[in-house]
C-alpha positions in Angstrom: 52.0 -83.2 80.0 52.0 -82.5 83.5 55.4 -84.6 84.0 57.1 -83.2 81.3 56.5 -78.9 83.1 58.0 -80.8 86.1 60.8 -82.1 84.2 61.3 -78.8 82.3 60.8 -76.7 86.1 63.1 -79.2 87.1 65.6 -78.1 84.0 65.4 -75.1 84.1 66.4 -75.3 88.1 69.5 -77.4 87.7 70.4 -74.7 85.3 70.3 -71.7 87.3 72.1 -73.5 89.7 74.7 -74.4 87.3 75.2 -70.8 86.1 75.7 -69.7 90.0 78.0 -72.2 90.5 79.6 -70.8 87.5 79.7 -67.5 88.7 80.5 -68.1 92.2 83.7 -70.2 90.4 84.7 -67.3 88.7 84.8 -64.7 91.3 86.4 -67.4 93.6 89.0 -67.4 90.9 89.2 -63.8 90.3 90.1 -63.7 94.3 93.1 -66.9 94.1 94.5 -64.5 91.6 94.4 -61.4 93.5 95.9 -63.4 96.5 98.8 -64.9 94.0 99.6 -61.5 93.3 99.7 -60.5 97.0 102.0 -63.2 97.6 104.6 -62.8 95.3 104.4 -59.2 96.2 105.1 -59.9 99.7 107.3 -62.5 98.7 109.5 -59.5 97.1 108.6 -57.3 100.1 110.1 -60.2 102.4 113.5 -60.4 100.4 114.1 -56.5 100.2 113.1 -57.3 104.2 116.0 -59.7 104.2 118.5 -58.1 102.7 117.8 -54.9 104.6 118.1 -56.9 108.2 121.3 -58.3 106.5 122.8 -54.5 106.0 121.8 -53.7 109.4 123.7 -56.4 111.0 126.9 -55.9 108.4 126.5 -52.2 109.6 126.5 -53.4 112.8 129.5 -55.8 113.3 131.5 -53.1 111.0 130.6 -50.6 113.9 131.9 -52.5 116.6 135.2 -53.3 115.0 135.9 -49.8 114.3 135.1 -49.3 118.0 137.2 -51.7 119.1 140.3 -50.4 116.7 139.6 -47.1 118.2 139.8 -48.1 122.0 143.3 -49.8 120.6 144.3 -46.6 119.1 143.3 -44.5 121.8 145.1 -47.0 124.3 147.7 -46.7 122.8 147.8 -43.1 122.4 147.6 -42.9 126.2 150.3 -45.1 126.6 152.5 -42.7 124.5 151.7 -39.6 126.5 152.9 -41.4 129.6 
């Protein structure tokens, strides 16, 4: 009889171990999902990022060719006053 409460003890151990394991599992889960979602937020974040750095340098070479036309047109406008 004695062998068979240390078996049982023995049971019921493994068990409670099993069902933190389990537990511990599922919150480990719960926080890959959480991070999934993080990262396909930032992974939008990052594009709208990219496509705003884009813009900016579009913006930027438009605005030094329009600079550049206007030092021709204002060369030339010197030119005619002469």
């Amino acid at each position: 009889m004695k062998g068979f409460n240390v078996v049982k003890k023995k049971i019921e151990d493994v068990v409670v171990l099993v069902n933190s394991l389990k537990q511990e599992n599922a919150k480990l889960q719960e926080e890959i999902e959480r991070r999934k979602e993080n990262i396909k937020s930032m992974e939008g974040e990052s594009k709208t990022a990219k496509r705003i750095v884009a813009e900016a340098e579009r913006l930027e070479k438009e605005r030094k060719e329009v600079k550049e036309r206007l030092r021709i047109l204002l060369d030339r406008l010197e030119k005619m006053k002469v």
